[in-house]
gemmi code that builds the backbone of each chain (N, CA, C; Angstrom):
import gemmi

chains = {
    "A": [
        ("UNK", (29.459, 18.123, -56.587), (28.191, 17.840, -57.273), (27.543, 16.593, -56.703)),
        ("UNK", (26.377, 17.088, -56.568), (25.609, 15.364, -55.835), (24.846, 14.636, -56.794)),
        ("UNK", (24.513, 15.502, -58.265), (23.765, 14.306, -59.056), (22.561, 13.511, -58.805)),
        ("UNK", (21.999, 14.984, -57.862), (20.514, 14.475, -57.730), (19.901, 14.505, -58.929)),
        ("UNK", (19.981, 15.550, -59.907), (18.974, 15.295, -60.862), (18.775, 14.085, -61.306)),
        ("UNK", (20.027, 13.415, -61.727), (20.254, 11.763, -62.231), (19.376, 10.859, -61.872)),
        ("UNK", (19.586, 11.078, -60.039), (18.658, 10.053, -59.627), (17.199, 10.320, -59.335)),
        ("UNK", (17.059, 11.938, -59.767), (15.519, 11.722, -59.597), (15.093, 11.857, -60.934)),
        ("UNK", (15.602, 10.845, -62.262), (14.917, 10.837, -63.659), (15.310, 9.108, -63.609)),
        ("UNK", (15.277, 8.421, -62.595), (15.316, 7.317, -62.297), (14.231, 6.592, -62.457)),
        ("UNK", (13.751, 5.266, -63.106), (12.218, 5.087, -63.065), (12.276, 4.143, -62.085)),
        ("UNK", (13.021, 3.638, -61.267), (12.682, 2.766, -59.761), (12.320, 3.941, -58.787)),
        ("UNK", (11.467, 2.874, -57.528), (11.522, 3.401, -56.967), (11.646, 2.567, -55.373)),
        ("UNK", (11.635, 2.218, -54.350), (11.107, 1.478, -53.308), (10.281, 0.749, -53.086)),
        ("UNK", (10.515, -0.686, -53.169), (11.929, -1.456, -52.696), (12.578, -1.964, -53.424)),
        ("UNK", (12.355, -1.222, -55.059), (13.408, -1.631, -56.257), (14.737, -0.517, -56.522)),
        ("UNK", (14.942, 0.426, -55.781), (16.069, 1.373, -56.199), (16.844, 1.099, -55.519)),
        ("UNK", (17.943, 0.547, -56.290), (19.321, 0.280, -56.080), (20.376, 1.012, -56.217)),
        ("UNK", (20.279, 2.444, -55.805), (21.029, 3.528, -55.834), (20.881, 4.728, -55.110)),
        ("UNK", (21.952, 4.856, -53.875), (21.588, 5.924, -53.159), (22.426, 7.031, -53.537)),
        ("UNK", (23.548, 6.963, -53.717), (24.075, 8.428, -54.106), (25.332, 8.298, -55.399)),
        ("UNK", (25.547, 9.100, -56.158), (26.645, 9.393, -57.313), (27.924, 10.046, -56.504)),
        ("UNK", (29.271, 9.345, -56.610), (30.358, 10.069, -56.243), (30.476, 10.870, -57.501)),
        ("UNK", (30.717, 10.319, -58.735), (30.914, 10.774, -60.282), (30.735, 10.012, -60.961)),
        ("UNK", (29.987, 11.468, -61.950), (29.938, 10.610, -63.245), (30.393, 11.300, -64.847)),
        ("UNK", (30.749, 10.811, -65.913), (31.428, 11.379, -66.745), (30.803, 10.789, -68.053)),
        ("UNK", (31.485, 11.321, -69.177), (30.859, 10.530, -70.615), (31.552, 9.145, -70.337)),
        ("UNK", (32.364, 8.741, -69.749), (33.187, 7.560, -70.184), (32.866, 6.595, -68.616)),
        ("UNK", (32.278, 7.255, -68.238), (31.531, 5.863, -66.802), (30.923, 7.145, -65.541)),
        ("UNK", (30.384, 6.111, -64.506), (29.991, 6.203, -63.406), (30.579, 5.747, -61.650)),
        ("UNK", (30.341, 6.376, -61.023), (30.958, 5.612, -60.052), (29.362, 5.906, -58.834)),
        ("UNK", (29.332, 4.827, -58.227), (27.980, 5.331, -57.119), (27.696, 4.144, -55.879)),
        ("UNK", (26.783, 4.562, -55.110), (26.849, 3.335, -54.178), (25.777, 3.368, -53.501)),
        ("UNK", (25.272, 2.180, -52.840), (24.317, 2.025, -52.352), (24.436, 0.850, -51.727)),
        ("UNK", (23.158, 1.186, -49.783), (23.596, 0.239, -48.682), (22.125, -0.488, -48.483)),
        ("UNK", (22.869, -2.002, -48.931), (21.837, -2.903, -48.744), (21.378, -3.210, -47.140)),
        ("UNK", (20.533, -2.507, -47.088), (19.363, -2.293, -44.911), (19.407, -3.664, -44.716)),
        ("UNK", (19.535, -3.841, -43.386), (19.141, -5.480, -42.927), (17.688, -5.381, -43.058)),
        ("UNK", (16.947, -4.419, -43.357), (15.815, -4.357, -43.594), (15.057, -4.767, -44.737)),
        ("UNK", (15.850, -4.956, -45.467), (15.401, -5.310, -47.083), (14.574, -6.978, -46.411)),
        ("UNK", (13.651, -6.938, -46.927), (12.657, -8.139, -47.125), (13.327, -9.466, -47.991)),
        ("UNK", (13.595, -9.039, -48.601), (14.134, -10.411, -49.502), (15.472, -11.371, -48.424)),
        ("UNK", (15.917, -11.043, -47.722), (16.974, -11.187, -46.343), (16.425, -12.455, -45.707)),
        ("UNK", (14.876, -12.420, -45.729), (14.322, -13.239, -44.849), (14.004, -14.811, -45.525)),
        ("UNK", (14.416, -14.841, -46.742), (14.584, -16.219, -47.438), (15.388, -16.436, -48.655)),
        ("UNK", (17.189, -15.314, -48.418), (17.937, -15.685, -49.050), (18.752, -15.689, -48.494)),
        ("UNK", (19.579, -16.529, -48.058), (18.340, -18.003, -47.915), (18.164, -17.860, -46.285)),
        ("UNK", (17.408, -19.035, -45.786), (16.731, -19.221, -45.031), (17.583, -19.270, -43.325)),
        ("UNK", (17.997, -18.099, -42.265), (18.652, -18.376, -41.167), (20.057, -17.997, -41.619)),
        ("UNK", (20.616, -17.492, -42.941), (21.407, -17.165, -43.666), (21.522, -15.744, -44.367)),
        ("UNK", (21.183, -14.794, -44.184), (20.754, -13.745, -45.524), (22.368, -13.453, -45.736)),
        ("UNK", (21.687, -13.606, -47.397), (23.046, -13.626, -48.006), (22.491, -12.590, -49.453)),
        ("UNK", (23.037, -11.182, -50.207), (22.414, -10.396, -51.008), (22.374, -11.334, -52.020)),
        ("UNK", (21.523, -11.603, -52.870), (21.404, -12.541, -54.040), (22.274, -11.620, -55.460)),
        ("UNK", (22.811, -12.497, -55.685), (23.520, -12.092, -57.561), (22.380, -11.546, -58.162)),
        ("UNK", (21.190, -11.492, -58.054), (20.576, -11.133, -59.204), (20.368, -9.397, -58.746)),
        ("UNK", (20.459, -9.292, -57.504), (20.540, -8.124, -56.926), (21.505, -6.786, -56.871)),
        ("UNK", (22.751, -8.151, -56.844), (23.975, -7.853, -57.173), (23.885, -6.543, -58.933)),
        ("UNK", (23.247, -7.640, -59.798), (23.968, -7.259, -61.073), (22.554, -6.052, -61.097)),
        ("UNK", (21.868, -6.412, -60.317), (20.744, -4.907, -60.963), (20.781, -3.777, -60.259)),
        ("UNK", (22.105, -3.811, -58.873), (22.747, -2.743, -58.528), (23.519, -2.179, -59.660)),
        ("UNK", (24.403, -3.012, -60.019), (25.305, -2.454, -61.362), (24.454, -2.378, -62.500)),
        ("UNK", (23.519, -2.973, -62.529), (22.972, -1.978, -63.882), (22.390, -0.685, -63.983)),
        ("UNK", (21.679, -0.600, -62.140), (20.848, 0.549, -62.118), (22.580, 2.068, -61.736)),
        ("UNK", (22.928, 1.561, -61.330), (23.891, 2.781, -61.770), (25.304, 2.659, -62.434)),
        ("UNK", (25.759, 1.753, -62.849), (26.439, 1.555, -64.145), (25.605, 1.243, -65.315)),
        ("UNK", (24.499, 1.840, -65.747), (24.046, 1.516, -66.830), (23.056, 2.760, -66.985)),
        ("UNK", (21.820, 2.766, -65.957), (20.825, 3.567, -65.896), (21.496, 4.989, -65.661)),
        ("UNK", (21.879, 5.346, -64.354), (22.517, 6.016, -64.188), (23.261, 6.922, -65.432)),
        ("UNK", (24.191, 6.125, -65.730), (25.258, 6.458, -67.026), (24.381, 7.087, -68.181)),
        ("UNK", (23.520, 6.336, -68.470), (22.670, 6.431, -69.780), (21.810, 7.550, -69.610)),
        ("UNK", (21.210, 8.131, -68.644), (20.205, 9.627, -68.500), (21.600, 10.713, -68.614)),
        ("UNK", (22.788, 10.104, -67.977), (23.762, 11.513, -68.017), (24.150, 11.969, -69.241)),
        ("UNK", (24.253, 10.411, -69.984), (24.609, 10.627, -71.634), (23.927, 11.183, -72.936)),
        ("UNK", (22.046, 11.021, -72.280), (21.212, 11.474, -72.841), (20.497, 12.970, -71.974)),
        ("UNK", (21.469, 13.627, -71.191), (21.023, 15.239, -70.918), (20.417, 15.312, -71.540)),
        ("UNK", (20.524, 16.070, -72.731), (19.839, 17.031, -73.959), (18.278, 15.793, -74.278)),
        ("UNK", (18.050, 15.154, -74.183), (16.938, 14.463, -75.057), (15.712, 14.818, -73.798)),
        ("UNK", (14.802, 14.495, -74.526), (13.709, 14.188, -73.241), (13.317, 12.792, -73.250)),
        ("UNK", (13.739, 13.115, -71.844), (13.248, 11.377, -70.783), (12.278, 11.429, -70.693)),
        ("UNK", (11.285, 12.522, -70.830), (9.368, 12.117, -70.341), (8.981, 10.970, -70.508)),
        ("UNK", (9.545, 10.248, -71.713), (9.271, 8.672, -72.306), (10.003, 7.796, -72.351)),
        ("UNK", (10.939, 8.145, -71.516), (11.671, 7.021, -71.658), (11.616, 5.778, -71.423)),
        ("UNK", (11.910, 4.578, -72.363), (11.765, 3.361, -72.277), (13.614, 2.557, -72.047)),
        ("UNK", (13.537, 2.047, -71.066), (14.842, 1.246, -70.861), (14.508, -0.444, -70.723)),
        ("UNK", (15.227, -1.218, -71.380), (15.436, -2.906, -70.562), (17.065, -2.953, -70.723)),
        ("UNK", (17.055, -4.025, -69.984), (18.472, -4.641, -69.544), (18.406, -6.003, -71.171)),
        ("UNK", (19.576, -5.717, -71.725), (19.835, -6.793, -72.717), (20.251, -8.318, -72.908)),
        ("UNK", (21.268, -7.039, -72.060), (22.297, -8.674, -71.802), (23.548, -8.088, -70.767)),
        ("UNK", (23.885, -9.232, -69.907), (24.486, -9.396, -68.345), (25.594, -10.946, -68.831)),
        ("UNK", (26.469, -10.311, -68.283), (27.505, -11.516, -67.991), (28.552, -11.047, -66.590)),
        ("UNK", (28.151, -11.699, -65.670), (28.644, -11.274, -64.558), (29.610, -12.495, -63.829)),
        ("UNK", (30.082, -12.147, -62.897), (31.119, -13.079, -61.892), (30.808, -12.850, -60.777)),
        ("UNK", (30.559, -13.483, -59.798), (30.477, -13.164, -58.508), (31.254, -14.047, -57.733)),
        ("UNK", (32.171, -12.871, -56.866), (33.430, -13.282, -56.050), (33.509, -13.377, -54.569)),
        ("UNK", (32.466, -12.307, -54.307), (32.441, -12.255, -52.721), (30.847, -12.268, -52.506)),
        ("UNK", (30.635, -12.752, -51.062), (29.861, -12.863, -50.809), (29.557, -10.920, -49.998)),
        ("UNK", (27.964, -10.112, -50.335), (27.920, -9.298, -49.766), (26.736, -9.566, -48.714)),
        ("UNK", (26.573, -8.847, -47.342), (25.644, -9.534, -46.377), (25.173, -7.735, -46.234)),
        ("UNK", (23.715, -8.405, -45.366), (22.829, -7.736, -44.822), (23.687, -6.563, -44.280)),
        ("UNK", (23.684, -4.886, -44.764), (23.912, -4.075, -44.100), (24.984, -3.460, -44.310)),
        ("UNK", (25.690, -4.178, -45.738), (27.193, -3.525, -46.176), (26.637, -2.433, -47.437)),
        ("UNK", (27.574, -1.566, -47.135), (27.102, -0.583, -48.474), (28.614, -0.952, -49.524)),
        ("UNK", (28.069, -0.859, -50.990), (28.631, -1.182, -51.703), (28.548, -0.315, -52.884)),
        ("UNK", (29.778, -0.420, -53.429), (30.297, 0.589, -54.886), (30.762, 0.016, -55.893)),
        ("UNK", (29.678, 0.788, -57.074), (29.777, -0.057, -58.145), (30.488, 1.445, -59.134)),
        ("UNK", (31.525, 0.634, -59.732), (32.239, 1.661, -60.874), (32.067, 1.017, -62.267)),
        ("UNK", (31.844, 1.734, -63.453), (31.050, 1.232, -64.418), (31.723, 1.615, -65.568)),
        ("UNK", (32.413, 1.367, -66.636), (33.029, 1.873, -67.740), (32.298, 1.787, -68.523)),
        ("UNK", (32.311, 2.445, -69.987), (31.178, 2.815, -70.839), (32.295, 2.003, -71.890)),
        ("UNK", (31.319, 1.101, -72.446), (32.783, 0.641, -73.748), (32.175, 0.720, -74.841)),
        ("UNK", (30.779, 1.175, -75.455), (30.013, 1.824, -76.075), (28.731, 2.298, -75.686)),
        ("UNK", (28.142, 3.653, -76.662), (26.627, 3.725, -76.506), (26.619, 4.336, -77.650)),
        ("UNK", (26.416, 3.195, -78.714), (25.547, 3.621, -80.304), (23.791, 3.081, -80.546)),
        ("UNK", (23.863, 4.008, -81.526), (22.422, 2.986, -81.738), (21.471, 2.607, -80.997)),
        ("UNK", (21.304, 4.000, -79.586), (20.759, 3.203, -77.905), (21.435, 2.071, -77.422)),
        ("UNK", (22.232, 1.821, -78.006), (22.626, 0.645, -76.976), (23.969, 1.480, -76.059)),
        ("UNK", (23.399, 0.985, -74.346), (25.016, 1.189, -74.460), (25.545, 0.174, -73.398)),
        ("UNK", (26.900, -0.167, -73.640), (27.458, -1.402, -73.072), (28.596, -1.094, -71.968)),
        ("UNK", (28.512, -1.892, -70.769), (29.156, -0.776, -69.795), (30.010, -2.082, -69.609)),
        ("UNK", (31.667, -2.333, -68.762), (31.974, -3.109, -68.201), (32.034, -2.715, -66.368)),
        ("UNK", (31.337, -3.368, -65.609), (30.856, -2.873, -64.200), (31.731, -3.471, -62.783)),
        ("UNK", (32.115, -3.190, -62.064), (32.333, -3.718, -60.790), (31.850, -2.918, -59.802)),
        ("UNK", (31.779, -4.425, -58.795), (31.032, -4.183, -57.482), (32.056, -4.312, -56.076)),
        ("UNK", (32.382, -3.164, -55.250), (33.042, -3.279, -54.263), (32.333, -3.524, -53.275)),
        ("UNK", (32.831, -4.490, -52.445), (32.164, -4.377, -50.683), (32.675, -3.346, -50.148)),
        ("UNK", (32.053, -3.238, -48.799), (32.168, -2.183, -48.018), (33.747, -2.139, -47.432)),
        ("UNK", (34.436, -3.166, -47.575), (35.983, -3.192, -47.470), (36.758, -2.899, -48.395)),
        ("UNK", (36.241, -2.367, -49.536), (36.352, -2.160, -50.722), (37.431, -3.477, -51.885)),
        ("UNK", (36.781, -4.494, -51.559), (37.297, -5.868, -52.033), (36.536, -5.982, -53.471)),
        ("UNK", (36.895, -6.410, -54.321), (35.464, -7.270, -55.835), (34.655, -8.028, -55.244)),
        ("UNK", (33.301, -7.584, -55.203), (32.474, -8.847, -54.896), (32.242, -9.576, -55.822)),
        ("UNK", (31.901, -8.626, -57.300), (31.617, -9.010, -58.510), (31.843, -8.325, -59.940)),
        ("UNK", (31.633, -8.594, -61.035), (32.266, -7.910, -62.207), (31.112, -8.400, -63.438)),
        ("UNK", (31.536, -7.478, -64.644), (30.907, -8.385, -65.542), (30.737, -7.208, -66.421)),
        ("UNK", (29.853, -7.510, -67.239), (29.647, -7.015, -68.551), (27.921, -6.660, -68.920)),
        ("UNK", (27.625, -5.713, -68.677), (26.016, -5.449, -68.816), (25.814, -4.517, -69.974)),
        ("UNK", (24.617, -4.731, -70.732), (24.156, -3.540, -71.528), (22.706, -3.532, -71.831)),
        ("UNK", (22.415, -2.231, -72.318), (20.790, -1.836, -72.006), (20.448, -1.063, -73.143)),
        ("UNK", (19.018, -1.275, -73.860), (18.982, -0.466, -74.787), (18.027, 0.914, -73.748)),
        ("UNK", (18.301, 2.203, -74.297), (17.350, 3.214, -74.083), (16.424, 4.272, -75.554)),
        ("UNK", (15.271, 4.199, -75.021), (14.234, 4.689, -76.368), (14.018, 5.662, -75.604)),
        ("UNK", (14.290, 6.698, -76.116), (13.312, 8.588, -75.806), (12.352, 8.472, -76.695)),
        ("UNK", (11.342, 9.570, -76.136), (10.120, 9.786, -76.785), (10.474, 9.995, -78.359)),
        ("UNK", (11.668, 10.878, -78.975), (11.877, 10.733, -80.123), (12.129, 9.847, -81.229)),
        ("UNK", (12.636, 8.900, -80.640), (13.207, 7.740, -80.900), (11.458, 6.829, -81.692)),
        ("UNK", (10.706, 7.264, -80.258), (9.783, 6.052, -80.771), (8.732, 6.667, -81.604)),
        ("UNK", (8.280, 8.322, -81.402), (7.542, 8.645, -82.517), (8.117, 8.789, -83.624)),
    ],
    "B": [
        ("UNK", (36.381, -6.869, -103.094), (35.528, -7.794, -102.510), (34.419, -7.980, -103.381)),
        ("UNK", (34.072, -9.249, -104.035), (32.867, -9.441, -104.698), (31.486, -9.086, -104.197)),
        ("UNK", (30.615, -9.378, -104.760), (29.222, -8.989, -104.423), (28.817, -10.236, -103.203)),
        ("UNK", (29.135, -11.312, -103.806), (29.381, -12.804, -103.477), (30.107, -13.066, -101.881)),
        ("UNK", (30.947, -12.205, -102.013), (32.013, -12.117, -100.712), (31.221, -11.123, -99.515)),
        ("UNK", (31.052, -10.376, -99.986), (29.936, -9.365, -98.925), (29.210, -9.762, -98.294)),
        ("UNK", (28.242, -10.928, -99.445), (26.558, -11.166, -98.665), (27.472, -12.315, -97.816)),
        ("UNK", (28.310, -13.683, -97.969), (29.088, -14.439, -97.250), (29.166, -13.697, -95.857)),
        ("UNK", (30.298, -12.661, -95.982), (30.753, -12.166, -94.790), (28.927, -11.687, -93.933)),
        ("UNK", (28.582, -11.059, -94.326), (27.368, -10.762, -94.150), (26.883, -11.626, -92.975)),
        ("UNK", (26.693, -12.563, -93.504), (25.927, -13.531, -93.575), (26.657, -14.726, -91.887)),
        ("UNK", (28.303, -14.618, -91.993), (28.674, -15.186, -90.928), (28.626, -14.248, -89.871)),
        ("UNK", (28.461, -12.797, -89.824), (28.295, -11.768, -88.750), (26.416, -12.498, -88.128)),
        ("UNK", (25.637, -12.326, -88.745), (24.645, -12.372, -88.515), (24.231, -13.907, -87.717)),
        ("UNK", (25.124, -15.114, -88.291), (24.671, -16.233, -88.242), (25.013, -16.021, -86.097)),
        ("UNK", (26.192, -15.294, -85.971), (26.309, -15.508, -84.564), (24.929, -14.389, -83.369)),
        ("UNK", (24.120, -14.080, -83.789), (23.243, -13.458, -83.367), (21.796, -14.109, -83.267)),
        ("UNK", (21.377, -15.232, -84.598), (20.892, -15.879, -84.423), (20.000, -16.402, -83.446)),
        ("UNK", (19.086, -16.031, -82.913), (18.432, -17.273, -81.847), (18.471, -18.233, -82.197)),
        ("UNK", (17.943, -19.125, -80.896), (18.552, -20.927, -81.239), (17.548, -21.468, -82.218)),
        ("UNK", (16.443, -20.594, -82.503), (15.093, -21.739, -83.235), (15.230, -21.048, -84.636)),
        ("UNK", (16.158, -20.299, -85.122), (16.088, -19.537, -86.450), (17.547, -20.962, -87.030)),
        ("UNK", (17.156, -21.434, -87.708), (18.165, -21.894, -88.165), (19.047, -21.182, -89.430)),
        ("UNK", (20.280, -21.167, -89.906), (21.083, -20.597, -90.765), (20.581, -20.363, -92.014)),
        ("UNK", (20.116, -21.543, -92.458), (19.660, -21.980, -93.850), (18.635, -20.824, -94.045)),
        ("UNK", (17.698, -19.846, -93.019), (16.381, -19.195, -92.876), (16.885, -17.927, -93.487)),
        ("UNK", (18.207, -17.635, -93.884), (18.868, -16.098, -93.803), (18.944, -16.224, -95.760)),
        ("UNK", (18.402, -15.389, -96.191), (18.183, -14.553, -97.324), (18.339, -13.723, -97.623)),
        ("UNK", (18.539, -12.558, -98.986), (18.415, -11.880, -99.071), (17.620, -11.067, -98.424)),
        ("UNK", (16.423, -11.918, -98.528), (14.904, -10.538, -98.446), (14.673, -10.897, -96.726)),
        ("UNK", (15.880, -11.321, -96.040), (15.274, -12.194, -94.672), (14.912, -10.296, -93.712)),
        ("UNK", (13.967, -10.198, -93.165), (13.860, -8.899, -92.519), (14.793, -9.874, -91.347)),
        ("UNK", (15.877, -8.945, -90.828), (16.109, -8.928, -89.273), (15.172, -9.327, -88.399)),
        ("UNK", (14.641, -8.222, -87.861), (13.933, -8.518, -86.411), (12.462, -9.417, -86.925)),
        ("UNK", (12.013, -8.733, -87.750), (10.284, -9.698, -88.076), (10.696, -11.521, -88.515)),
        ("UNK", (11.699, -11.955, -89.249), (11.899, -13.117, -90.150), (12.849, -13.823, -89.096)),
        ("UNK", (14.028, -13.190, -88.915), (15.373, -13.822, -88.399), (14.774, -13.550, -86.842)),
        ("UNK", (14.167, -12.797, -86.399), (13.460, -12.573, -84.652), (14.949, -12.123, -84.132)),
        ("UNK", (15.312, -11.110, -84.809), (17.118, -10.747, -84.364), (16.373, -9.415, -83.487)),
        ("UNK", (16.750, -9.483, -81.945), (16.141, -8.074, -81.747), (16.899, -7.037, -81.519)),
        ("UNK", (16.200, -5.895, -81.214), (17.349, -4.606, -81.429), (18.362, -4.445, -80.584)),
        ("UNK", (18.478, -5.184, -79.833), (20.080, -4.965, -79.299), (21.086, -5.833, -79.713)),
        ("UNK", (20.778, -7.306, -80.489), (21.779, -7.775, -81.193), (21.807, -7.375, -82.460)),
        ("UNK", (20.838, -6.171, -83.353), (21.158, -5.771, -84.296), (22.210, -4.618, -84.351)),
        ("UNK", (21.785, -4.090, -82.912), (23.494, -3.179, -83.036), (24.713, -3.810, -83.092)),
        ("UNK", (24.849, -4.788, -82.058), (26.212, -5.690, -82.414), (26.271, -5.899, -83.853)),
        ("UNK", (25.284, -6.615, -84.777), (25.627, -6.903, -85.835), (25.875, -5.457, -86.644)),
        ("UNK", (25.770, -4.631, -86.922), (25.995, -3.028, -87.196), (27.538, -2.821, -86.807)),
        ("UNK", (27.847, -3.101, -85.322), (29.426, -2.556, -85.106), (30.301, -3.784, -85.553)),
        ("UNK", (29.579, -5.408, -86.006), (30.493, -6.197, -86.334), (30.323, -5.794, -87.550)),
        ("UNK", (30.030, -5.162, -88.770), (29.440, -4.957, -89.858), (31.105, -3.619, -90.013)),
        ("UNK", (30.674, -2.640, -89.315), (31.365, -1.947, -89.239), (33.227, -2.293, -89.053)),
        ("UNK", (33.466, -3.011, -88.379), (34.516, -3.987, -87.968), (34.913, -4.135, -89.443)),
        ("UNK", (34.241, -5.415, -89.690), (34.379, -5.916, -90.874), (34.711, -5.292, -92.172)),
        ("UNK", (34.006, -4.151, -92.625), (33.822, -3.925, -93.393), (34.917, -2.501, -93.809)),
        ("UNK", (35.536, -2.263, -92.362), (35.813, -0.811, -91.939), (35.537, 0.447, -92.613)),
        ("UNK", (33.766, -0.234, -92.077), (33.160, 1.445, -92.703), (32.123, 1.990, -91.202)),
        ("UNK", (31.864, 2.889, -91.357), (31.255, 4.066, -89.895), (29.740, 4.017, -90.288)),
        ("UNK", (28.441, 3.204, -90.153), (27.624, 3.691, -89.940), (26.988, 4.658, -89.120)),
        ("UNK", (25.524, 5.156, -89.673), (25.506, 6.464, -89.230), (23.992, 6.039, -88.236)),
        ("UNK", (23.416, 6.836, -87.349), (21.748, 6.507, -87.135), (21.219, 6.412, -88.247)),
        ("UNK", (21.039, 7.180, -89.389), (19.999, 6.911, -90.368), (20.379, 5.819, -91.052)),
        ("UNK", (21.346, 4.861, -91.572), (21.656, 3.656, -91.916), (21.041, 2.588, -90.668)),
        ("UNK", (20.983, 2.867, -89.882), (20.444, 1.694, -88.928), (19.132, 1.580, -89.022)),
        ("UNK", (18.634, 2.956, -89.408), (16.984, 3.010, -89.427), (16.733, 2.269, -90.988)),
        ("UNK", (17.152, 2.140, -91.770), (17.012, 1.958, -92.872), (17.468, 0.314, -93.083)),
        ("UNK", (18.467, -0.241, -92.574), (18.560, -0.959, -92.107), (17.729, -2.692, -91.372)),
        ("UNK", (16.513, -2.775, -92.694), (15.315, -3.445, -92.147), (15.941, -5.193, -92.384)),
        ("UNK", (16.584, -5.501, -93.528), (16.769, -6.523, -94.505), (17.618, -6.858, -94.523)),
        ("UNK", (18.268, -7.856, -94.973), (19.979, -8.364, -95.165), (20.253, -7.772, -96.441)),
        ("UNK", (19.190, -7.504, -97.663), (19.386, -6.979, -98.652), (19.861, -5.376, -98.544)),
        ("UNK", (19.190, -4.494, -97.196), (18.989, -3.631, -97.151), (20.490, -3.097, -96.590)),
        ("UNK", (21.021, -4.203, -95.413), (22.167, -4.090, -95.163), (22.908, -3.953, -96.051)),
        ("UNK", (23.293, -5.001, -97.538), (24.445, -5.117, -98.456), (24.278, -3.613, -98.905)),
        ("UNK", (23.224, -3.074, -99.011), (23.133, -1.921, -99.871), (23.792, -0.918, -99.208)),
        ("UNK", (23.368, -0.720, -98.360), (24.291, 0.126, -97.087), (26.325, -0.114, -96.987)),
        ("UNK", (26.169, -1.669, -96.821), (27.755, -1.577, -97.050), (28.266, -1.163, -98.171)),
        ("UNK", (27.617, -1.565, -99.489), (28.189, -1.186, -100.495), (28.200, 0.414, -100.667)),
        ("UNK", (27.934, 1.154, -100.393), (27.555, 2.515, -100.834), (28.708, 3.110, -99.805)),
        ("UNK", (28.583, 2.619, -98.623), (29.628, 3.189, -98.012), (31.233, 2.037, -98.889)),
        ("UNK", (31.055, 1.436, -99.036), (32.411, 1.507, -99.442), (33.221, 1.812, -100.863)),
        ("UNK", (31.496, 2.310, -101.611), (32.276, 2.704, -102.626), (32.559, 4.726, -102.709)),
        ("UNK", (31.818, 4.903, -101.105), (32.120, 6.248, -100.506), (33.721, 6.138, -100.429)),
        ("UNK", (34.202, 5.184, -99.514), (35.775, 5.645, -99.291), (36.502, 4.883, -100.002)),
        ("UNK", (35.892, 4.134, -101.011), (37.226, 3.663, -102.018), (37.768, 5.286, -102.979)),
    ],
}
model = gemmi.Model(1)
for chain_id, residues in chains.items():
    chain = gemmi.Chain(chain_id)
    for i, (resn, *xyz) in enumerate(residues, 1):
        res = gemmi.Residue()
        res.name, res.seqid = resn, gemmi.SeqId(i, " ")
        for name, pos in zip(("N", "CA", "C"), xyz):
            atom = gemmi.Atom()
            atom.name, atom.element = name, gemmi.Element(name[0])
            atom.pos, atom.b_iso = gemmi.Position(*pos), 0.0
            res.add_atom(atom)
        chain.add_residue(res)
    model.add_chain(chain)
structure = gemmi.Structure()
structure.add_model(model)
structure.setup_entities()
């Protein structure tokens, strides 16, 4: 299974989608990955003669498919036409440094989703498959039902 | 558990959700959550599963919707717990 549908009910798109493909995904997590291009623009002043992927990049890889990802698979049955998502709350670690051109895998555990909320615990592998980073993210999601 | 003991417990679930400019003393009965206390909806679920914790009772979606008040909360715990007493 490739789990295109997933990613095409995605609301990023280029040069904000932080997710190229789903190995699996289940009620109880995600696994997926995506390769940061030496092409990415932001390279060219983080920092400066240095490109180094920024943490904030880091954690909105793991949210967009330990979180986003997770959360359209969990909500199949509803309609997304309206869907409204934000990021809540993030508590992350960052261990390794990832550079221009490594593709990286983020695996995502689901440790709830009540009430729209759902709360994932996430890690991020380098392309050597080492921790770059870890942490704790969660996101509320509103369907069109929800809000009429 | 008293009536007394409820809104207490209540009351220390909520205090940790708090934003920094709501001070403690601001929490009332009639305090609405999100409009009064500015508690927004994703720390009102925490307070719901610490509620739940606490209280070891299972709210449902329609208790959360209903769910506007601290008053509205006690009413909710109480009913469920005089469901599974």
């Amino acid at each position: 299974m490739n789990y295109h549908h997933i990613i095409a009910q995605l609301p990023y798109s280029k040069p904000f989608l932080f997710v190229d493909t789903l190995q699996s995904v289940s009620a109880d997590g995600v696994e997926g990955s995506f390769t940061f291009s030496r092409e990415l623009g932001f390279y060219q002043g983080h920092f400066k003669g240095n490109p180094v992927t920024p943490g904030v990049l880091l954690t909105e890889c793991c949210a967009q498919i330990g979180l986003v990802c997770l959360g359209i698979h969990l909500l199949a049955k509803a309609d997304l036409s309206q869907l409204q998502i934000g990021l809540s709350s993030s508590e992350m670690e960052f261990l390794l440094p990832v550079y221009p051109g490594e593709t990286v895998t983020v695996r995502s555990e689901k440790l709830y989703f009540r009430f729209h909320k759902l709360k994932c615990k996430v890690r991020l592998y380098n392309a050597e498959g080492a921790l770059a980073c870890k942490g704790v993210l969660s996101g509320m999601f509103k369907t069109r039902e929800d809000v009429t | 558990m008293t009536e007394a003991a409820r809104y207490q417990k209540l009351k220390e679930i909520v205090t940790i959700y708090l934003p920094e400019d709501v001070a403690v003393d601001m929490i009332t009965e009639e305090s609405h959550f999100i409009n009064e206390l500015n508690i927004n909806s994703a720390n009102l679920v925490d307070i719901v599963l610490d509620v739940e914790d606490a209280f070891d009772i299972l709210l449902e979606n329609e208790d959360m919707d209903q769910m506007q008040t601290v008053k509205d909360a006690l009413a909710i715990i109480d009913t469920k717990l005089t469901k599974t007493s």
